[in-house]
N, C-alpha and C positions, 0 to 999 in steps of 0.2 A: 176280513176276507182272507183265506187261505191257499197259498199261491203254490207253493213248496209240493215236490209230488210225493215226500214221505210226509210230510204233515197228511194231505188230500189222502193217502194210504189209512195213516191210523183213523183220519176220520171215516172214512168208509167201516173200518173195525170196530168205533164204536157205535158208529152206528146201528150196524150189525150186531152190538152186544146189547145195544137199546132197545132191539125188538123184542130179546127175550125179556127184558125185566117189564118193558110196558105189556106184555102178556098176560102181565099176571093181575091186571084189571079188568075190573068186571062195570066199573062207572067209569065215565070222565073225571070225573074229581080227581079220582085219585091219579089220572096223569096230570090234570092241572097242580095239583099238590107238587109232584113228582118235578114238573118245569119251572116252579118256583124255587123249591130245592136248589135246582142245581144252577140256575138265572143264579141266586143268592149266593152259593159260592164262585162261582166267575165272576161276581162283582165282587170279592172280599180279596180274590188274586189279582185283579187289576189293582187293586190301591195297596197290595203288600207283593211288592217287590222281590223282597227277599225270601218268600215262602213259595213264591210265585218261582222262582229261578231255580229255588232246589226242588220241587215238584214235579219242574219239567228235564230235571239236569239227569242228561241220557247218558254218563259218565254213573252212576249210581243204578244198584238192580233194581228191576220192577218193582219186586214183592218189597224193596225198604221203601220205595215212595207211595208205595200205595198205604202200608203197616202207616206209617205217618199221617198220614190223611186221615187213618180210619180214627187213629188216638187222638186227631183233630176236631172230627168234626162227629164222633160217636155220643148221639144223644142230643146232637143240636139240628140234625136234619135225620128225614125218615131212612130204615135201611134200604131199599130201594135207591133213594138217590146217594145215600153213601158207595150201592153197589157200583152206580153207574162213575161214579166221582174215582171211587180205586180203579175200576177198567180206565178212565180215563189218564189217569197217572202215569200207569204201567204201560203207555205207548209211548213210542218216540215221537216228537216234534220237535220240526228243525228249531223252532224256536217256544220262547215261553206262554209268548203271548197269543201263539197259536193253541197251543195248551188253553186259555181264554177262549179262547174263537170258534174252539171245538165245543167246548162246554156252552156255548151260549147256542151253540147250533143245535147241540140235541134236547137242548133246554125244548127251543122251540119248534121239534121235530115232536115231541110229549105233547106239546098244543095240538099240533093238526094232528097228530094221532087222535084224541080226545075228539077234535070235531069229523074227524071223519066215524069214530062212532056214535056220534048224532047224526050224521048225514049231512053235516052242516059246514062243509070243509067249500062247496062253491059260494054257502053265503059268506062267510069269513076273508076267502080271500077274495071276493068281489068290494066287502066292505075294507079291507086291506089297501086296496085301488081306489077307492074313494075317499078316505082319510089322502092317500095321495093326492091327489087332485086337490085338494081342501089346501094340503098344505101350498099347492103351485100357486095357487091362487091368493092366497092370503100369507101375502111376506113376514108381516108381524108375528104374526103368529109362528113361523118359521126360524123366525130372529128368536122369539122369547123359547121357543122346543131346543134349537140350539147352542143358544148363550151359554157359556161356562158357569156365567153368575147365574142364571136360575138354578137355588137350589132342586135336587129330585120330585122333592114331597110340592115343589111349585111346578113341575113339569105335571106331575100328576093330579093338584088339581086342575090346572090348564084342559088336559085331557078327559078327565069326568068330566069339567063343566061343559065340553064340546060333544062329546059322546053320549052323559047321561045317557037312560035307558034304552036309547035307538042301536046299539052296536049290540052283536052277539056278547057272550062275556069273554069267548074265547079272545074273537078281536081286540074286546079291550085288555086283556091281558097279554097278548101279544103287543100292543101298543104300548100299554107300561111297562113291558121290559125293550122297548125300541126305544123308550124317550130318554129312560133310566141309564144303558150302557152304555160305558167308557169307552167301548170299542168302536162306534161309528163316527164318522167326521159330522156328519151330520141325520138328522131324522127319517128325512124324505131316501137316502140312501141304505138306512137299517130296515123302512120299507121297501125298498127296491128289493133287497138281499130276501126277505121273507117272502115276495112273491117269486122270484125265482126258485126256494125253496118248497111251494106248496104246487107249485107247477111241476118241479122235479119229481115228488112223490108220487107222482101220476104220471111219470114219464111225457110229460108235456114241456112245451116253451110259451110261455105267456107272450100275449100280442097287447100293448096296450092300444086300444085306439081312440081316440078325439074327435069326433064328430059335430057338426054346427046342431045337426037335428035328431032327436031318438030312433032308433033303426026299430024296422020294425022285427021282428022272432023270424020272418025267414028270412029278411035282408040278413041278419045278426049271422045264421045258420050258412048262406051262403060266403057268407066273408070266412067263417072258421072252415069251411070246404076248400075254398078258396087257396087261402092263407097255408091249409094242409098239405095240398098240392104243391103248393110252391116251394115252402122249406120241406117238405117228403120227412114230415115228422109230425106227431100228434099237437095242434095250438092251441093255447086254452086262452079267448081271447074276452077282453075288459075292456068295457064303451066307457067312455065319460061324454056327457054334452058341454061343449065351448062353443057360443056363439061366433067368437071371434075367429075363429075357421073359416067362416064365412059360408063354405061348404067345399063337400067332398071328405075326405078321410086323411086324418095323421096316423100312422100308423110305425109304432114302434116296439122292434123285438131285440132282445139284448144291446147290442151298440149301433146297431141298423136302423135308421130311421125312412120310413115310405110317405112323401108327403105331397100327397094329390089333393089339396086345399083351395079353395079359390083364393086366398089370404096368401099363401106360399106364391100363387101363380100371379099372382099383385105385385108382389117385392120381385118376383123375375122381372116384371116387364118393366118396373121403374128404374131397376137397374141397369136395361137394357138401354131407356130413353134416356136415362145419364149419362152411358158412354157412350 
């Protein structure tokens, strides 16, 4: 996550330099291609240090760290993603590893590009919030996505054998580069950061909400009306069903949690009857 307001600057610049090079597709593929690319080198500067610090080292001009790059990485990824990797260079970040952070973000800006030219950007990050949930609910599996010792290629079959053919392909490539980087502390958190991102693109704030029972299409409509009014910004809002809600609504948007549950309103009163 990038906190720094000249890193968040250059990121806006590449991202804005990302729109012209994913332009020039005419399939998804070739921006899934294009997100793999450049997924694959922000994983190769996470684990090199030292190529990692001169790449980002803002004491040195654009055009020799980008020229470096290009003699790097010329022929082992498409031009396209070499373009985006030299824009990416040539900006300053306060630090290096934001220089990472950036790359991993437009990696995955190339996905929902891609699914929004299928139309398939609310399945994706609906399925994005459901792998969520999956993981709240089953610890194990939470432990084994973020163990140091699972190696990758075990994170990854973990993931196909849970996804198998039910997930979009975007999703699960989005998911395989969520399990894969070095940059999140944990899984459930690299999905956090992507639905926040596929929300953003739409200039929305995602709502997750928790529910005991399935809402029905206008109750669902009424809560994002709702929900609209209230924060006075567009909400793009994600149901899971949890029994143990008991009922009424959890409702949470970025660090704000709304929690009118009969389950929440249980732990009030027993805490009442104990003081």
């Amino acid at each position: 996550m990038i906190h720094s307001s000249a890193s968040r600057e250059s990121l806006a610049a590449l991202q804005q330099r990302l729109e012209a090079v994913t332009g020039r597709f005419s399939t998804p593929d070739g921006l899934t291609g294009l997100a793999q690319d450049v997924h694959a080198v922000a994983q190769l500067l996470a684990v090199q240090p030292r190529l990692r610090r001169t790449l980002a080292d803002g004491s040195t001009a654009p055009e020799r760290r980008s020229d470096l790059a290009e003699r790097l990485l010329d022929g082992k990824v498409s031009a396209s993603a070499l373009q985006v990797v030299r824009d990416a260079v040539a900006l300053r970040w306060s630090t290096s590893w934001d220089l990472v952070d950036g790359m991993e973000q437009v990696a995955a800006d190339s996905l929902f590009a891609a699914a929004e030219s299928e139309q398939a950007l609310d399945r994706v990050e609906d399925e994005l919030f459901r792998f969520e949930r999956i993981l709240d609910g089953g610890s194990e599996l939470s432990v084994l996505l973020d163990e140091s010792a699972t190696s990758p290629q075990r994170r990854i079959e973990l993931l196909e054998t849970l996804v198998a053919d039910k997930a979009h392909p975007i999703t699960t490539e989005l998911l395989r580069h969520a399990i894969t980087s070095r940059r999140k502390s944990t899984v459930r958190l690299a999905i956090d950061d992507l639905l926040v991102a596929a929300a953003r693109r739409r200039n929305r704030s995602v709502a997750k909400v928790v529910s005991a029972v399935e809402l029905t299409a206008a109750q669902a409509a009424r809560l994002t009306t709702t929900l609209t009014e209230l924060y006075q910004r567009p909400i793009s809002v994600r149901i899971a069903i949890d029994p143990s809600v008991r009922g009424g609504l959890v409702v949470r948007i970025g660090d704000e949690i709304i929690d009118g549950s009969i389950a929440a309103r249980m732990v009030q009163a027993r805490t009442a009857l104990a003081g």
